[in-house]
Backbone as a chain_set.jsonl record, in Angstrom:
{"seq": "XXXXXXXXXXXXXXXXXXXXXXXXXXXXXXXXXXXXXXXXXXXXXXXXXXXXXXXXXXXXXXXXXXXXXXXXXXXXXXXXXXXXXXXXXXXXXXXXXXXXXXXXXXXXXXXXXXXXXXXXXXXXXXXXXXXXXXXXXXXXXXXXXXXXXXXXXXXXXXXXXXXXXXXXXXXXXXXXXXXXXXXXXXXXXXXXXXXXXXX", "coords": {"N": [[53.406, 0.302, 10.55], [51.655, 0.31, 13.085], [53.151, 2.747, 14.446], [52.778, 4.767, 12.401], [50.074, 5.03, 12.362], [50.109, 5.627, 15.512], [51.243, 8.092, 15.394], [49.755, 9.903, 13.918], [47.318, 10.282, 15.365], [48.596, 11.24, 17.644], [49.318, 13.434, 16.938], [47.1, 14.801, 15.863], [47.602, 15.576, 13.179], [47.689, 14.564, 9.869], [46.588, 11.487, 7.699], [43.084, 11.287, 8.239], [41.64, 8.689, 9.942], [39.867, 5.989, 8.472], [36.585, 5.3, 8.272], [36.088, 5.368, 10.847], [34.786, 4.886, 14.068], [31.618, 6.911, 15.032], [29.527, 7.145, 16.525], [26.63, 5.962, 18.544], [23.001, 5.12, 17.029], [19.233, 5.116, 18.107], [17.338, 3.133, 16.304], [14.463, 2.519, 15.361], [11.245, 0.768, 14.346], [7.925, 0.032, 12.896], [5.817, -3.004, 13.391], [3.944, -5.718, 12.809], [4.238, -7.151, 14.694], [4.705, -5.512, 16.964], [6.203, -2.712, 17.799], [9.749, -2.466, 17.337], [13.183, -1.802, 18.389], [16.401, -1.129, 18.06], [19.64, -0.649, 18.543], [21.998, 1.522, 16.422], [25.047, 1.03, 15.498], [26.923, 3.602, 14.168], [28.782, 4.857, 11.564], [31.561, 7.056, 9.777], [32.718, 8.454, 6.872], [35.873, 9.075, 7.169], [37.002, 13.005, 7.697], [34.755, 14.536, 6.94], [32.924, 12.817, 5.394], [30.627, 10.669, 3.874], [28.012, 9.39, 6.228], [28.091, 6.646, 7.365], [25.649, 3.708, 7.385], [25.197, 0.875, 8.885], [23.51, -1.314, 9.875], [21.347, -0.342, 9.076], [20.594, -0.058, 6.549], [21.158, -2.547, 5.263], [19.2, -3.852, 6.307], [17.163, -2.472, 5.23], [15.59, -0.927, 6.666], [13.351, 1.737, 7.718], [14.038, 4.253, 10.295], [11.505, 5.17, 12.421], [9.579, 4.194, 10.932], [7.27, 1.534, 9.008], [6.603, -1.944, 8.993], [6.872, -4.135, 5.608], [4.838, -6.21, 5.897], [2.912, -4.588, 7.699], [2.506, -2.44, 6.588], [0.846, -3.57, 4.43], [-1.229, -4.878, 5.933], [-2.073, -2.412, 6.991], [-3.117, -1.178, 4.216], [-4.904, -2.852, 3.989], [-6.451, -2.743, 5.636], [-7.763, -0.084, 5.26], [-8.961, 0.012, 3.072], [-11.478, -1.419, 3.809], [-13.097, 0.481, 5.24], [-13.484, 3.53, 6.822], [-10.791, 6.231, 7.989], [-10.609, 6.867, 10.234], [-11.16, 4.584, 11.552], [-8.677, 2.522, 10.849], [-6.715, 2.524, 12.864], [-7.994, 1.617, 14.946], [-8.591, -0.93, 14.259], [-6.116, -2.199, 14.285], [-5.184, -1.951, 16.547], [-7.504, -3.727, 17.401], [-6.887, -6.393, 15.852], [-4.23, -6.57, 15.752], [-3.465, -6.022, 18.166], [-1.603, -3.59, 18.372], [-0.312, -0.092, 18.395], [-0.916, 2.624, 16.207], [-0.788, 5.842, 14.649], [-3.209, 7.609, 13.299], [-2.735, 9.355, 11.18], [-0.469, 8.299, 10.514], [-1.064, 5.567, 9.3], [-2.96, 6.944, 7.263], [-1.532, 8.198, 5.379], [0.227, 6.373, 3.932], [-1.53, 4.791, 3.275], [-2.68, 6.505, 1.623], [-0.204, 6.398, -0.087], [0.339, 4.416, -0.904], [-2.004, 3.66, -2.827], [-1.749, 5.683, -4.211], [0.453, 5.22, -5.535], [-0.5, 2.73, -7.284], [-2.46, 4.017, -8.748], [-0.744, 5.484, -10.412], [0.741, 3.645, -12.22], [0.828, 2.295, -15.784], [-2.473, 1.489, -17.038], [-3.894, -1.263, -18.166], [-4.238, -3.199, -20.699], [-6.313, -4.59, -23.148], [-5.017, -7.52, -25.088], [-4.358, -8.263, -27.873], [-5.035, -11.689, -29.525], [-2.867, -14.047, -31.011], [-3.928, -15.687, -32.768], [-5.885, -16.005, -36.005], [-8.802, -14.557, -36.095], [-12.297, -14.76, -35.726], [-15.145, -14.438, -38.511], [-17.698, -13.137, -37.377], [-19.324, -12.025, -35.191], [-21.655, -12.049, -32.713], [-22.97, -9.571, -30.735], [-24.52, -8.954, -26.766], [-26.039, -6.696, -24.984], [-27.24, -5.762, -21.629], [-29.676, -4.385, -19.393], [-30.296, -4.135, -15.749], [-32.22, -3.176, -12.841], [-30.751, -3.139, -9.933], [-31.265, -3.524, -5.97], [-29.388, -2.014, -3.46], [-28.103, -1.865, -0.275], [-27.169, 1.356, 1.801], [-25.728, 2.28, 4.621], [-24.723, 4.632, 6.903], [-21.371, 6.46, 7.77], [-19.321, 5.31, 10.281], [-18.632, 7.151, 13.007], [-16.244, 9.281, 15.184], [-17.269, 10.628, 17.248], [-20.468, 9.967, 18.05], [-20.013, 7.413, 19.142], [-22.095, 5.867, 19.537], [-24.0, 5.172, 17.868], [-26.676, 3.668, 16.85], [-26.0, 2.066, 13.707], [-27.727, 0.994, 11.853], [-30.123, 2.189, 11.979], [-29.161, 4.575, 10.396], [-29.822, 3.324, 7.632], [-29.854, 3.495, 4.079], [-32.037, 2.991, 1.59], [-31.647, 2.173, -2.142], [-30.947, 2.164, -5.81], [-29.297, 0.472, -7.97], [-27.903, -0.062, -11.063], [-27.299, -3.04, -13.252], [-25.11, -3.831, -15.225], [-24.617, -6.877, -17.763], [-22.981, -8.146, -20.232], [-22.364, -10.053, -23.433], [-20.682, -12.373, -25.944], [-20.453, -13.776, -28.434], [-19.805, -16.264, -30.69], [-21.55, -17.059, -33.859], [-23.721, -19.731, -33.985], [-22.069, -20.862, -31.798], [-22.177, -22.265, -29.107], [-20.752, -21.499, -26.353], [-20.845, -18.56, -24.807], [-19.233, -15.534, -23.881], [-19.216, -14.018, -21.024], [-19.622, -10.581, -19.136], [-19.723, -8.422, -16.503], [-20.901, -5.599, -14.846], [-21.633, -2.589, -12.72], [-20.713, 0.073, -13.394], [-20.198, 2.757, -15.312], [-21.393, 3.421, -18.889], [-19.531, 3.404, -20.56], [-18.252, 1.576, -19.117], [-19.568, -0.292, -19.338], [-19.15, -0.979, -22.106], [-16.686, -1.602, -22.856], [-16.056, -4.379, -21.41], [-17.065, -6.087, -23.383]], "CA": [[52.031, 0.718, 10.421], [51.528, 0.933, 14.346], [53.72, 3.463, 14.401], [52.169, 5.67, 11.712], [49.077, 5.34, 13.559], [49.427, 6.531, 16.414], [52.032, 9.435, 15.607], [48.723, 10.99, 13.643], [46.942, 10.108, 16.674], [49.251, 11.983, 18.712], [49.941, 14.883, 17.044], [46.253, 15.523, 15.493], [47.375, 15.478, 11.959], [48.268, 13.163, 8.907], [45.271, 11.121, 7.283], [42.11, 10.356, 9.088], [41.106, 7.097, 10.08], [38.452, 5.755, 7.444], [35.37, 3.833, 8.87], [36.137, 5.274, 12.249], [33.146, 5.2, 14.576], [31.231, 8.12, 15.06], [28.23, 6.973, 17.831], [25.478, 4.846, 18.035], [21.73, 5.722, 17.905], [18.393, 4.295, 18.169], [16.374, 2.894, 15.387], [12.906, 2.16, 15.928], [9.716, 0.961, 13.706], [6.665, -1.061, 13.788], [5.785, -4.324, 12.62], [2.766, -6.972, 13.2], [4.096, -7.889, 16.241], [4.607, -4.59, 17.717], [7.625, -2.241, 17.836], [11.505, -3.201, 17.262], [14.093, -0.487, 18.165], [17.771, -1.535, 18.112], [20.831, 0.94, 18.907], [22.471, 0.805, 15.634], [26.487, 1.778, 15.479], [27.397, 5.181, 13.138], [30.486, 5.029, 10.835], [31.85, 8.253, 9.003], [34.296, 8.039, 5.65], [36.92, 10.63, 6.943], [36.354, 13.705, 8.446], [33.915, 15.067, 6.3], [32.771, 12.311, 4.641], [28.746, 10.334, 4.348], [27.51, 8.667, 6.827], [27.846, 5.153, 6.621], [24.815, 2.949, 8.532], [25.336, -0.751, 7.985], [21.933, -1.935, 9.711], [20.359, 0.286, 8.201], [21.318, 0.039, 4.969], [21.131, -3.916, 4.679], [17.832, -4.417, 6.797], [16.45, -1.734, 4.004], [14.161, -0.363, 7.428], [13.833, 3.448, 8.201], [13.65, 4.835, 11.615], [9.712, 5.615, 12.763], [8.669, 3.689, 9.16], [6.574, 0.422, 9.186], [7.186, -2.501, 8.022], [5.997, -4.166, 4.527], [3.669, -6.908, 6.278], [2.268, -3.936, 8.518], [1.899, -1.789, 5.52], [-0.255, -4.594, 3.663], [-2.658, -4.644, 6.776], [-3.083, -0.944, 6.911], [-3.958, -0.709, 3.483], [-6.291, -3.762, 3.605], [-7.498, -1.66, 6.937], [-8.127, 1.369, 4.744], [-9.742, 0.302, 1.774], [-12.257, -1.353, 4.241], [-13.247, 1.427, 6.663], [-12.633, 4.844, 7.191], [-9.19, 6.668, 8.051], [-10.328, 7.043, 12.076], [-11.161, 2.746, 11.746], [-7.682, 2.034, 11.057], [-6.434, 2.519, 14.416], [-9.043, 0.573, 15.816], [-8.393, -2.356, 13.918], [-5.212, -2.725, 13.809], [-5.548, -2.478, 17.898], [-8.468, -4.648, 17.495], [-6.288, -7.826, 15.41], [-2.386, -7.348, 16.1], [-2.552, -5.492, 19.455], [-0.398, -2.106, 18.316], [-0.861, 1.614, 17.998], [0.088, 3.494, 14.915], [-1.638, 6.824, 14.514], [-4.692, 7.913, 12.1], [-2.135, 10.154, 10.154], [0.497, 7.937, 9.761], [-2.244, 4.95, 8.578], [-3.483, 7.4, 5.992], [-0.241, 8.859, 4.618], [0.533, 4.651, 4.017], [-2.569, 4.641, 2.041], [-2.234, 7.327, 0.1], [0.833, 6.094, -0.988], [-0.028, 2.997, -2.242], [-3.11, 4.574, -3.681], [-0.833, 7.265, -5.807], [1.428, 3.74, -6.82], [-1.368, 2.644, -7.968], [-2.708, 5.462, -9.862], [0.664, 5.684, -11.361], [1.05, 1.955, -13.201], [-0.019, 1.862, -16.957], [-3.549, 0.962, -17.152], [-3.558, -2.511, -18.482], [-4.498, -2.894, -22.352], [-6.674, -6.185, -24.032], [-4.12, -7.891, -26.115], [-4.873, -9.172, -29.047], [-4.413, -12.826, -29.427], [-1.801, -13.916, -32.3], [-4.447, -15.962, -33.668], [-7.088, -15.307, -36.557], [-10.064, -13.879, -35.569], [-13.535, -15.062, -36.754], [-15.706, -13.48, -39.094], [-18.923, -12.181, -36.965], [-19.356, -12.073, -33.497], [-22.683, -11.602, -32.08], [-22.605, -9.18, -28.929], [-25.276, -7.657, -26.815], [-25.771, -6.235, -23.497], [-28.436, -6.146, -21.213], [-29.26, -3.894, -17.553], [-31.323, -4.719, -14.854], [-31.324, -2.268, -11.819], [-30.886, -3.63, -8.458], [-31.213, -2.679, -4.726], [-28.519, -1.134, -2.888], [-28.485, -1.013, 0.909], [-26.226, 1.925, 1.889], [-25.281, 2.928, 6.327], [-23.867, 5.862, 7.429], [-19.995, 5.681, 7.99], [-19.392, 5.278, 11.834], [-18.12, 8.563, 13.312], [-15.882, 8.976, 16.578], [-17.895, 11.753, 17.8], [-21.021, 9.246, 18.184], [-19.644, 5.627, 18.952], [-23.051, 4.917, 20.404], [-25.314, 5.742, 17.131], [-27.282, 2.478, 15.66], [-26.473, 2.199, 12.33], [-29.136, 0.286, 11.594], [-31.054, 3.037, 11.529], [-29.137, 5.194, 9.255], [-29.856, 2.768, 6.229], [-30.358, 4.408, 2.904], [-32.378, 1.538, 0.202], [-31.584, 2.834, -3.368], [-31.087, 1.186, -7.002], [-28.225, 0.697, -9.626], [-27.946, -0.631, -12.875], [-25.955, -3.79, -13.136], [-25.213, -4.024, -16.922], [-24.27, -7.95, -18.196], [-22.44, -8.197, -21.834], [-22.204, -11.419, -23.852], [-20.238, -12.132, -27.405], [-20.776, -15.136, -28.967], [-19.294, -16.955, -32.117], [-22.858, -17.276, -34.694], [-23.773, -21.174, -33.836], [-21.329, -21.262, -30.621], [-23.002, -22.46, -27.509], [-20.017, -20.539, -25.158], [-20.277, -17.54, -24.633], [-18.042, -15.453, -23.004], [-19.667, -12.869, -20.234], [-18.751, -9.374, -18.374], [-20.808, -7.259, -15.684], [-20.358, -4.246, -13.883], [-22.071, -1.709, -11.855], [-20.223, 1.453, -13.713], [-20.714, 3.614, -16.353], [-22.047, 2.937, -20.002], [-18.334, 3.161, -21.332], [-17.234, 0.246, -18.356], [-19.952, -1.827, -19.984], [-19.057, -1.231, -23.932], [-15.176, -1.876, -22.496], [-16.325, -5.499, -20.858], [-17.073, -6.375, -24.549]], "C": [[51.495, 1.198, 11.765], [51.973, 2.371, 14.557], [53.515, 4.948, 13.917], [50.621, 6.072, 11.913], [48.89, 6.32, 14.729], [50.438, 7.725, 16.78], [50.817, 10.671, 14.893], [47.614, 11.122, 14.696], [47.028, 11.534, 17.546], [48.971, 12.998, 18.404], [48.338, 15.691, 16.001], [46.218, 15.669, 13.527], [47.782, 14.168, 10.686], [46.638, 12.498, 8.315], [44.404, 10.806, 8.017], [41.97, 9.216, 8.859], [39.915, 6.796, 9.338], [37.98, 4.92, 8.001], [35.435, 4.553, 10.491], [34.79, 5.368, 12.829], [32.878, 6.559, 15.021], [30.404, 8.091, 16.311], [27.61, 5.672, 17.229], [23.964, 5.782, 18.431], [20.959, 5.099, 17.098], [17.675, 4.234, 17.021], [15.462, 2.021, 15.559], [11.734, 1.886, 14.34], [8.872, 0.039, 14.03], [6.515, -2.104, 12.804], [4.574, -4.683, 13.223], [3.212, -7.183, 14.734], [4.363, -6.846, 17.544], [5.557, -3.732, 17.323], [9.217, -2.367, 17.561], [12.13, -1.796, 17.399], [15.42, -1.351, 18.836], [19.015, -0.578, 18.169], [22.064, 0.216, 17.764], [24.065, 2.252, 15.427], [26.653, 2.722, 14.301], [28.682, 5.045, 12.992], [30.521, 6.042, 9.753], [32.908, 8.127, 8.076], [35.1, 9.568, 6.42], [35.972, 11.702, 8.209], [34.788, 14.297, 8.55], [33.064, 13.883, 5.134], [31.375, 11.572, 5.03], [29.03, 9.667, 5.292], [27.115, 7.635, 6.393], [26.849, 4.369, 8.546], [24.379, 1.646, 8.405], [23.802, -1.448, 8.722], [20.884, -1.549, 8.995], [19.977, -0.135, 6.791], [21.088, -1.678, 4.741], [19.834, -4.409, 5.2], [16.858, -3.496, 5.995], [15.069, -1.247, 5.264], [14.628, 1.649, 7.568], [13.243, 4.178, 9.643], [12.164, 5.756, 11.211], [9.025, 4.982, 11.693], [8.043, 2.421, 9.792], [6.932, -0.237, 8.142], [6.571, -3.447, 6.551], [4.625, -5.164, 4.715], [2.831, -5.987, 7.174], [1.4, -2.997, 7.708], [0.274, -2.35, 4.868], [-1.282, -4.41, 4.591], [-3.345, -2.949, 6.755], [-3.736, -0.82, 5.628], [-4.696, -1.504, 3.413], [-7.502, -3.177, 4.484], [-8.337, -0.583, 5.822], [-8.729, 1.167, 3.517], [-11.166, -0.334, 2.272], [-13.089, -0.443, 4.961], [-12.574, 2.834, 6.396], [-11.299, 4.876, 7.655], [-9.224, 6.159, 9.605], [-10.234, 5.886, 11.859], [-9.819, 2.447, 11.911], [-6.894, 1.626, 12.347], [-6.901, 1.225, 15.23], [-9.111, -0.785, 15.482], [-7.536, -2.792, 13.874], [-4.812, -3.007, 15.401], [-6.241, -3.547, 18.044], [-7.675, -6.821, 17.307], [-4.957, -8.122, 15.8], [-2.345, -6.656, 17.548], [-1.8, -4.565, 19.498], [-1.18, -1.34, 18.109], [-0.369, 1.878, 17.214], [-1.181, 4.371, 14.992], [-2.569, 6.764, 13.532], [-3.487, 8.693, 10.622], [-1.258, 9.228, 9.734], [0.012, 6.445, 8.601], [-2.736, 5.363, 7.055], [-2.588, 7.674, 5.06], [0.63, 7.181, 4.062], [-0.439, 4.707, 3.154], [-2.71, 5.059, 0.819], [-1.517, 7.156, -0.608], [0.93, 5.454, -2.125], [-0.986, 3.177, -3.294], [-2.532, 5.157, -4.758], [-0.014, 5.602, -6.094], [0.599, 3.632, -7.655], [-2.031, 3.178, -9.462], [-1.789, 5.158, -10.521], [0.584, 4.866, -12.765], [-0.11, 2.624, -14.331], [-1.306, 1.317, -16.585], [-3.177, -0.413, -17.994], [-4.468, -2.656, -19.647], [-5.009, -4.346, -22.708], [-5.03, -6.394, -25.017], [-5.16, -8.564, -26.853], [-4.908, -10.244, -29.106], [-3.761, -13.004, -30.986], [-3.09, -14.896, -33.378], [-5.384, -15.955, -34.879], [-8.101, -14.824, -35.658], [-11.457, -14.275, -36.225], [-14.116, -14.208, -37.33], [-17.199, -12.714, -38.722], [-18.404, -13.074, -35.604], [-20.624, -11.396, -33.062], [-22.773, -11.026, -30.491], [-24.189, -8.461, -28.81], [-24.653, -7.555, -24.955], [-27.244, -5.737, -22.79], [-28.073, -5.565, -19.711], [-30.509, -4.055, -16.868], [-31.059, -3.696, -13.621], [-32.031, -3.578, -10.466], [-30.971, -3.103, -7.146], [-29.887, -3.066, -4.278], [-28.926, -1.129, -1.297], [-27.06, -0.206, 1.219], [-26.513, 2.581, 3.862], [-24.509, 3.786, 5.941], [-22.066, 5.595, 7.787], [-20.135, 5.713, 9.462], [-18.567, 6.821, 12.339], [-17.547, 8.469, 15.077], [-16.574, 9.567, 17.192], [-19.205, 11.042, 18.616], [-21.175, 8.284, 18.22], [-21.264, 4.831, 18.703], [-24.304, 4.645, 19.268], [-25.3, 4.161, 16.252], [-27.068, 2.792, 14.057], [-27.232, 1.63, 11.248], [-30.249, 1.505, 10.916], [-30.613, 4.025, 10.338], [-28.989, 4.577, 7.196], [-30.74, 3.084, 5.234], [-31.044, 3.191, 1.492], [-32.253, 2.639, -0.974], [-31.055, 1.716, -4.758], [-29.843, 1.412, -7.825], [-28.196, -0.302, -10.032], [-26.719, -1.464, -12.847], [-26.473, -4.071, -14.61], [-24.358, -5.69, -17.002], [-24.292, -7.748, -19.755], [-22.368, -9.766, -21.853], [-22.186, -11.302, -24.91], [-20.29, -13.491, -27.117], [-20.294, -14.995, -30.399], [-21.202, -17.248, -32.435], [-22.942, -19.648, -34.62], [-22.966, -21.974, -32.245], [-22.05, -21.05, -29.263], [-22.152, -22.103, -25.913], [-19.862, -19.506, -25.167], [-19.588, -16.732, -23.521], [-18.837, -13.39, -22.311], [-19.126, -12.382, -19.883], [-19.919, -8.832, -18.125], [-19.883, -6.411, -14.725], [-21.103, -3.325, -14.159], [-21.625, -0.531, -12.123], [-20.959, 2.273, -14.952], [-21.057, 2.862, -17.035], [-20.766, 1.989, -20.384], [-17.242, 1.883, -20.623], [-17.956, -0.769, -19.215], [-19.844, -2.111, -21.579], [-17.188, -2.058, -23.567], [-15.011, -3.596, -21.97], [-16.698, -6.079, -22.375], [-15.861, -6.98, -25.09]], "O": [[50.933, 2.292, 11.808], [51.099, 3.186, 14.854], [53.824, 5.98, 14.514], [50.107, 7.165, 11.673], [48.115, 7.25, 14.953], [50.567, 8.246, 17.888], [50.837, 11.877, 15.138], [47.044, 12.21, 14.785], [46.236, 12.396, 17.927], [48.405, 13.748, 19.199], [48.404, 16.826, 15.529], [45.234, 15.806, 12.8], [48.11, 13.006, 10.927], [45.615, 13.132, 8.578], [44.736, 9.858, 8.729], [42.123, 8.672, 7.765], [38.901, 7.426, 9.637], [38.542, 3.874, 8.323], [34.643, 4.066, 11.298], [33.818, 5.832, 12.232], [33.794, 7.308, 15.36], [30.574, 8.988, 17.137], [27.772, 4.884, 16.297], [23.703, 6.576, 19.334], [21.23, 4.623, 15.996], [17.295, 5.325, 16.598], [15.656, 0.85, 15.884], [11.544, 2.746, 13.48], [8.875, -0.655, 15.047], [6.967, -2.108, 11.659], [4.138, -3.991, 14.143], [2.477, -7.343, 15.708], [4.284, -7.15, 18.735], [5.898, -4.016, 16.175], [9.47, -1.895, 18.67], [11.765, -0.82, 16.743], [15.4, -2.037, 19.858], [18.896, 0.432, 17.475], [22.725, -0.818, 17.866], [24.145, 3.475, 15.308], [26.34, 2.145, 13.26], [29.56, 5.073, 13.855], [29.673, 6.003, 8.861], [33.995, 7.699, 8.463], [34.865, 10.754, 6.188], [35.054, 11.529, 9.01], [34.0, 14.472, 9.479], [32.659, 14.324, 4.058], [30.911, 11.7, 6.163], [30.18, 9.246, 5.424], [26.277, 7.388, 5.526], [27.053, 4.4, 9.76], [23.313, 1.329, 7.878], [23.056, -2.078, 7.972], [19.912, -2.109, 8.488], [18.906, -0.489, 6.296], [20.731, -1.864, 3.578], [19.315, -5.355, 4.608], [15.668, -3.786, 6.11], [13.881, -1.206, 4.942], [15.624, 2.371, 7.526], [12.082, 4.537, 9.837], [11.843, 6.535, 10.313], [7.833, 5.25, 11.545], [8.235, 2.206, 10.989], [7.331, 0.109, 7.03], [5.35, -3.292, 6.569], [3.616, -5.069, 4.017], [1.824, -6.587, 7.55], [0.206, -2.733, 7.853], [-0.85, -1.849, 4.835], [-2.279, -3.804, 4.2], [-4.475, -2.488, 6.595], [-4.889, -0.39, 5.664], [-5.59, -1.166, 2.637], [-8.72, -3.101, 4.327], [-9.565, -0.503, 5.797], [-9.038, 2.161, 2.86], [-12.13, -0.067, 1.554], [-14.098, -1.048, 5.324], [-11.478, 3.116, 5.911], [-10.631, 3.848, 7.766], [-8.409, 5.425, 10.163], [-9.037, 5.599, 11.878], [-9.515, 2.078, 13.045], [-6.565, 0.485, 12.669], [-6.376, 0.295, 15.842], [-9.572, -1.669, 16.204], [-7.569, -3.946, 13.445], [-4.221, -4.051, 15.676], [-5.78, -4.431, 18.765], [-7.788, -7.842, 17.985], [-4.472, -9.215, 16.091], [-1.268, -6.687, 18.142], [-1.16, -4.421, 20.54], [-2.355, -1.469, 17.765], [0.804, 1.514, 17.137], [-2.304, 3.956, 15.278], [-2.672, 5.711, 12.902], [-3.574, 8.482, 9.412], [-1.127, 9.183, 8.511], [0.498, 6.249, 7.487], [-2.883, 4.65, 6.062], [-2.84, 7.394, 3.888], [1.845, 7.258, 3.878], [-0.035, 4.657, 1.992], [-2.811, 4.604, -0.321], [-1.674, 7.516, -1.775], [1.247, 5.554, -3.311], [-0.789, 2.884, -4.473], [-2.816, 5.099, -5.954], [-0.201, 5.074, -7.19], [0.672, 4.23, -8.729], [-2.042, 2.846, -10.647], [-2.05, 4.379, -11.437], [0.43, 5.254, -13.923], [-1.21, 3.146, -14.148], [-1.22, 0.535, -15.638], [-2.036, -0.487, -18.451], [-5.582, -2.155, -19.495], [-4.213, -5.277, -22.586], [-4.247, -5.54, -25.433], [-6.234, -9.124, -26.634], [-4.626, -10.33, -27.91], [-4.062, -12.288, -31.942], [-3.095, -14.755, -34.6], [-6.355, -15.726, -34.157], [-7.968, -14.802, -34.434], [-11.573, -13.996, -37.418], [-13.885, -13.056, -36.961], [-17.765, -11.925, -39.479], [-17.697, -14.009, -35.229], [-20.638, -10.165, -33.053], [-22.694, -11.657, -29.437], [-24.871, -7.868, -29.646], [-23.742, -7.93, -24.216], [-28.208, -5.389, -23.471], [-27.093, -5.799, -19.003], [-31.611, -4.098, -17.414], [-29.903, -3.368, -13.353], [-32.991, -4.314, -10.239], [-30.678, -1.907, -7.17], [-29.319, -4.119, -4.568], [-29.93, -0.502, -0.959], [-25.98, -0.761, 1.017], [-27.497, 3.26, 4.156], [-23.773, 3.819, 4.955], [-21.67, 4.457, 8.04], [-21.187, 6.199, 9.878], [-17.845, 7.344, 11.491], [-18.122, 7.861, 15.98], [-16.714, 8.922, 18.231], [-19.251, 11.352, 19.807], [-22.129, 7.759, 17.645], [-21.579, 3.815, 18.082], [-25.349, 4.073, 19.578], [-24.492, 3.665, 15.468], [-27.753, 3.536, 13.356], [-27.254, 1.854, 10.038], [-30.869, 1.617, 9.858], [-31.403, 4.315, 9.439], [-28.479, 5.02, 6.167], [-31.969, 3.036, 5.289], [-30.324, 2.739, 0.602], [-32.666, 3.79, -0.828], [-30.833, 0.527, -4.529], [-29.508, 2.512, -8.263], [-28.427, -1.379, -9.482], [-25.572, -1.098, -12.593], [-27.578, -4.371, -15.063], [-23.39, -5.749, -16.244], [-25.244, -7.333, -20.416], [-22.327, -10.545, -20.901], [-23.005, -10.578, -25.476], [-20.216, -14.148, -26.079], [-20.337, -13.992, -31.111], [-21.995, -17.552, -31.543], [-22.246, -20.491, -35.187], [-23.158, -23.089, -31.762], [-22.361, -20.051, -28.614], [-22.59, -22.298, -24.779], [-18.748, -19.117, -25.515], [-19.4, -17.2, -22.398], [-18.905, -12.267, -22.812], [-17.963, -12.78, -19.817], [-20.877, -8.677, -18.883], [-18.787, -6.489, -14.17], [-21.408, -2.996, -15.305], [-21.944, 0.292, -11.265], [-22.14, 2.256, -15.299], [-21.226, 1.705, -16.649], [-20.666, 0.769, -20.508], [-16.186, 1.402, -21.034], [-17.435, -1.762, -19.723], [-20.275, -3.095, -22.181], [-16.77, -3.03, -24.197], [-13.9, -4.105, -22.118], [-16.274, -7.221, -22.196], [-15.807, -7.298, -26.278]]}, "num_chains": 1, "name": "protein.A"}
């Protein structure tokens, strides 16, 4: 076997070496606690054959990506606060940089998952059902205070002052069994068709 080694060796031909190494190069992303980049070894099937990348590939990370506890903060960042905020908070609590674009493009993502998933459907329950059900529903409007978003352009601007007072309609539903002293409530601040759906 030595032998047959290194006479293809020598002379350039006969089967390639499978697995042989190819290089090494750097893989980098971010996490909670900052950065990680590790110089991870490159193996090739053959001459022509994929690229095989065993850290890669078993630590399931991707060079310049973030990781899934970093993710979770940006989007908890981003559904609080504007796109520019992100940055600033994520400086502000763990101490790292990650850009505005790459923050948002993280959001969006999860956002479009989101979107995606089945809407989620009442079930029925397997058991009878009674024979009346007394429902109503009932709206009350309330105040609203609404600020300006913060803007980089003007760190310095009170937003105190840009507070907008205004009113919406918080609708409360309630079905009741005829004689049954539990009933079973739903509110929300949306359309008509959120509050016939809370029913």
């Amino acid at each position: 076997m030595g032998a047959r080694a290194s006479g293809a060796e020598g002379t350039g031909r006969g089967a390639p070496v499978r697995g042989a190494a190819e290089g090494k190069k750097n893989v980098y992303w971010q996490t909670r606690y900052g950065k990680i980049e590790v110089v991870e070894q490159i193996f090739r099937q053959g001459t022509k054959g994929p690229e095989i990348r065993p850290f890669t590939h078993s630590a399931a990370v991707v060079c310049r990506g973030c990781s899934e506890p970093l993710q979770r903060a940006i989007v908890d960042f981003g559904a609080d606060a504007a796109e520019a905020r992100i940055p600033q908070k994520l400086q502000e609590h763990y101490g790292i940089e990650v850009s505005a674009s790459t923050c948002w493009s993280i959001v969006l993502r999860h956002a479009g998952a989101i979107d995606g998933r089945p809407q989620a459907v009442a079930r029925i329950p397997e058991r009878d059902g009674v024979a009346q059900l007394i429902g109503e529903i009932d709206g009350r409007m309330i105040p609203v205070v609404e600020t300006a978003e913060p803007n980089d352009q003007s760190p310095a601007v009170d937003r105190r002052k840009t507070r907008q007072v205004g009113w919406k309609e918080a609708r409360l539903s309630l079905v009741h069994e005829p004689g049954s002293a539990t009933p079973v409530f739903g509110a929300t601040v949306g359309a008509c068709e959120e509050a016939g759906a809370t029913l």
